[in-house]
FITITOR-224969 format. One record per residue: x, y, z of N, C-alpha, C, CB in turn. Coordinates in steps of 0.2 Angstrom, whole numbers, plus 2048, in hexadecimal, padded with zeros to 3 digits. Glycine has a CB too. Layout:
! residues N
XYZXYZXYZXYZ;...
This chain:
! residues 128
822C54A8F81CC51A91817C4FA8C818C55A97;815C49A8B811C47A88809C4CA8580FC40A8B;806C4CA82801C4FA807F9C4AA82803C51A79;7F5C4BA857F0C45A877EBC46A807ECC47A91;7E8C43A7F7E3C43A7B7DCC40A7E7E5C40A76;7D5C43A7E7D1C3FA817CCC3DA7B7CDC43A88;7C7C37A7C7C3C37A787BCC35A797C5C35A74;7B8C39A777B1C36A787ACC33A717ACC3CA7C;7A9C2FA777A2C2BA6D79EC2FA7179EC1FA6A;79BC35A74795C39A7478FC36A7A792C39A6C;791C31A7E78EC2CA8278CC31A88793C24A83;787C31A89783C36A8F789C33A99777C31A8F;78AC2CA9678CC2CA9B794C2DA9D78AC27A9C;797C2FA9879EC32A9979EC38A9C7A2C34A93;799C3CA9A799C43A9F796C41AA4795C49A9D;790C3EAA778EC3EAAC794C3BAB2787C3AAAC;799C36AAF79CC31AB47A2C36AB279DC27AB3;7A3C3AAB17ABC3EAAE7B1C3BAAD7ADC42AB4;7B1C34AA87B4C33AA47B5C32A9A7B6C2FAA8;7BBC30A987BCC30A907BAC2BA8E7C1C30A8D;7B8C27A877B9C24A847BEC1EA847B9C28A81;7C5C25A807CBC23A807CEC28A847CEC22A79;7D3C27A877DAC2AA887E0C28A867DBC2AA8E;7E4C2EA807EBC2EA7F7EFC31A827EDC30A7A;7F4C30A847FBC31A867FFC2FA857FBC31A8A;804C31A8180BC30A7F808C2BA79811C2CA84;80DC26A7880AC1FA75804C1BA7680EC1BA75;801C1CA7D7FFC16A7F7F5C19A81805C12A87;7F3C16A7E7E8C17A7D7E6C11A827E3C14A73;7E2C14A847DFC0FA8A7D7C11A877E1C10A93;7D4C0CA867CCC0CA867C7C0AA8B7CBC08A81;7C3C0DA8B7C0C0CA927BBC09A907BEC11A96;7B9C03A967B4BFFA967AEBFFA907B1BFFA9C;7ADBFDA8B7A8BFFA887A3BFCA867A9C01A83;79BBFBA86798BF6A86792BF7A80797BF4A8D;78EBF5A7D789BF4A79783BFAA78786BEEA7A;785BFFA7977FC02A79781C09A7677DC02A81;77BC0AA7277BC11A6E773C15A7077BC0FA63;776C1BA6E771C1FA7476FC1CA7976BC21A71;772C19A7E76DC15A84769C11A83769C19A86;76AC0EA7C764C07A7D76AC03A7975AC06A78;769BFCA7A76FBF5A7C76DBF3A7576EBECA83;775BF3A71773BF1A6A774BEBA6A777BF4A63;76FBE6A6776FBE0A6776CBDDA6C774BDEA66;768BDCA6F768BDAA76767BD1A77761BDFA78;76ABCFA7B76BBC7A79770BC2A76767BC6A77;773BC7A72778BC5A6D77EBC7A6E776BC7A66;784BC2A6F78ABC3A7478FBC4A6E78BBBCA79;78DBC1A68793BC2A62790BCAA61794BBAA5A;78ABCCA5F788BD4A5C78CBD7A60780BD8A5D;789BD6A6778CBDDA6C794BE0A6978FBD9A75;798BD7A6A79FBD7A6A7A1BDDA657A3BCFA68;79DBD9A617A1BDEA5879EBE5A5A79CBDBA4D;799BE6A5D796BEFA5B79CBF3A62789BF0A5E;79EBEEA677A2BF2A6B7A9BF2A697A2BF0A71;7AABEDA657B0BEDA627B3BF1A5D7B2BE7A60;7ADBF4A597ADBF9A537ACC02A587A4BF6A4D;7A8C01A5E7AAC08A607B0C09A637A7C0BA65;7B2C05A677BCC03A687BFC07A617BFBF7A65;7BFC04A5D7C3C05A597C3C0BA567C2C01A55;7BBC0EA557BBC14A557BFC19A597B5C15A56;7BDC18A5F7C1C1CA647CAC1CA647BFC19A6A;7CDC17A617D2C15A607D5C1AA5A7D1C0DA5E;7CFC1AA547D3C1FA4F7D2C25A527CFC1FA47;7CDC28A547CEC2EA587D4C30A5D7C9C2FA5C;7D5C2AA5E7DEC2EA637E3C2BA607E1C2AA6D;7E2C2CA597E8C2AA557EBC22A567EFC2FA56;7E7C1EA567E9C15A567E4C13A517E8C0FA5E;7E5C0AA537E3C06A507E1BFFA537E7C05A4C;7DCBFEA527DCBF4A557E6BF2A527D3BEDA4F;7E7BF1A4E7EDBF0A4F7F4BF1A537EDBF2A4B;7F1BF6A587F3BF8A5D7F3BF6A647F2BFDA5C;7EDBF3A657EABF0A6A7F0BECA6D7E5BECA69;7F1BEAA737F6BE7A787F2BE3A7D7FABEDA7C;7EBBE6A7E7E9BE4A817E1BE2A827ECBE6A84;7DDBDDA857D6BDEA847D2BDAA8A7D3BDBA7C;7CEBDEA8E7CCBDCA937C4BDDA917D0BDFA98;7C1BD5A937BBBD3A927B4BD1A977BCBCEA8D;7B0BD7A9A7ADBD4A9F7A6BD3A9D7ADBD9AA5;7A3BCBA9F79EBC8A9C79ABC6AA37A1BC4A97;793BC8AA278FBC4AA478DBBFAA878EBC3AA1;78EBBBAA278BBB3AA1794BB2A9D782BB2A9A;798BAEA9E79EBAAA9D79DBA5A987A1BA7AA4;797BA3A99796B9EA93796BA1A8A78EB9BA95;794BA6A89795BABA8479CBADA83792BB0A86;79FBA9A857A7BA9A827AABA8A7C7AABA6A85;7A4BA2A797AABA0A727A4BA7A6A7AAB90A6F;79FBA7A6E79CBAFA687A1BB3A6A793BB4A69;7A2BB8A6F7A6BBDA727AEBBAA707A5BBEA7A;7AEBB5A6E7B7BB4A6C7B8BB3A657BCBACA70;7B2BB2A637B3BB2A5C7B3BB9A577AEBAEA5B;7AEBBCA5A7AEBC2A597B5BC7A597A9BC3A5F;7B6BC6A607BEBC8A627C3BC8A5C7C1BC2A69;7C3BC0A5A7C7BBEA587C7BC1A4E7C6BB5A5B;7C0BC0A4D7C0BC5A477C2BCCA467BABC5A46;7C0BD0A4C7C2BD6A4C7CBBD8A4E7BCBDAA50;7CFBD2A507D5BD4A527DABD0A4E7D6BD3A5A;7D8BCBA4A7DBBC7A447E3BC4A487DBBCEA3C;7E8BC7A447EDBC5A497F1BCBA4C7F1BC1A45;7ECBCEA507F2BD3A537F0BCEA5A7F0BDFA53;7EDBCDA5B7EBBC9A607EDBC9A687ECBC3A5D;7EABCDA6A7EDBD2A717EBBCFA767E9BDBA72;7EDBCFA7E7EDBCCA827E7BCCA837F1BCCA86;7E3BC6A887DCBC8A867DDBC5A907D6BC2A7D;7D7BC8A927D5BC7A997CCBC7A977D8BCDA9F;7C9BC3A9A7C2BC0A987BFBBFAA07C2BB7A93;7BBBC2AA27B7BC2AAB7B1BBFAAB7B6BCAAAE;7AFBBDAAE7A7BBBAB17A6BC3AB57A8BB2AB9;7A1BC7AB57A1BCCABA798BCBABC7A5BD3AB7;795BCEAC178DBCDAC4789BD1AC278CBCCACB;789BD7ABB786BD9AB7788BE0AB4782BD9ABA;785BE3AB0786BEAAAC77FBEEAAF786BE8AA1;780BF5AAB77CBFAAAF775BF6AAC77DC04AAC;773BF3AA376EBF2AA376FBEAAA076ABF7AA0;76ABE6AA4769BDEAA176ABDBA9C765BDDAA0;768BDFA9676ABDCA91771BDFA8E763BDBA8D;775BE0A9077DBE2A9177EBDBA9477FBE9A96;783BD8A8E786BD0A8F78CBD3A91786BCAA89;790BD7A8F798BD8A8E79ABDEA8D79CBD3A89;7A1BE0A917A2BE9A907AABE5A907A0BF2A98;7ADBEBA8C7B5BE8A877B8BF0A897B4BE7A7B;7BEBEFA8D7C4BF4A8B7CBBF1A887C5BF9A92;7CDBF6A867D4BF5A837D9BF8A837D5BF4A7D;7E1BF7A837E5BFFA837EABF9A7E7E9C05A8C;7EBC02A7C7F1C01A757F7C05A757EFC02A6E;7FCC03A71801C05A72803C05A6A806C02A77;805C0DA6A805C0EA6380EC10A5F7FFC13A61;80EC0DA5C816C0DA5A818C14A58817C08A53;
C-alpha cells in the first residue's frame, strides 16, 4: 500500500474545513483549489495576472513538499469570476507551465469566499 502524504501552507482555513493543501499518494498529487490570499487578506486585489502567479507559486510550493514539480502537472483546473480575465490568467498560466503544458479546464463560476478573489487554481500531478 502506497504511503499518503498530506500537505499544508498553514491557512486557517485547512483546519477549520478539515482538509490539505496537497495530497500524495503513490505517484499521483492532487492540489486543492487554491486562491490569492495570505493570512486572510487577497494578494493583489483586482489584478487577474498577480493573483494567477502568487497562486501558482503556492501550487508549486506545495508540489515540492509532496515530492513533485510543476513539471509534473497533468492537469489544471481554473475557476474564474469574471471569464473576461482570461487572456492575464492564461498568460500567467502559460509563463509559469512553459512547455509542460497540462490539460487546462477554465470555468465562469458566481463567486469566491471574498470579492476581490478573481480566480482559485487546482492541479494534480503525476510523478514519474
Amino acid at each position: 500500500m502506497s504511503e499518503r502524504i498530506t500537505v499544508s501552507s498553514g491557512s486557517t482555513f485547512e483546519e477549520q474545513f478539515g482538509y490539505s493543501r496537497a495530497v500524495r499518494k503513490g505517484n499521483v498529487v492532487k492540489v486543492s483549489g487554491t486562491a490569492a490570499l495570505r493570512d486572510g487578506e487577497v494578494v493583489a486585489p483586482g489584478d487577474p495576472y498577480e493573483q494567477t502567479k502568487y497562486i501558482l507559486e503556492v501550487i508549486e510550493d506545495a508540489l515540492h513538499e509532496a515530492d513533485a514539480s510543476i513539471d509534473d502537472v497533468v492537469q489544471s483546473r481554473v475557476y474564474v469570476t469574471d471569464f473576461s480575465d482570461w487572456e492575464e490568467i492564461g498568460r500567467a498560466h502559460r509563463e509559469v507551465f512553459g512547455d509542460v503544458k497540462p490539460a487546462n479546464t477554465m470555468v465562469e463560476i458566481s463567486g469566491l469566499p471574498k470579492e476581490e478573489l478573481l480566480l482559485e487554481i487546482e492541479v494534480e500531478a503525476v510523478v514519474a
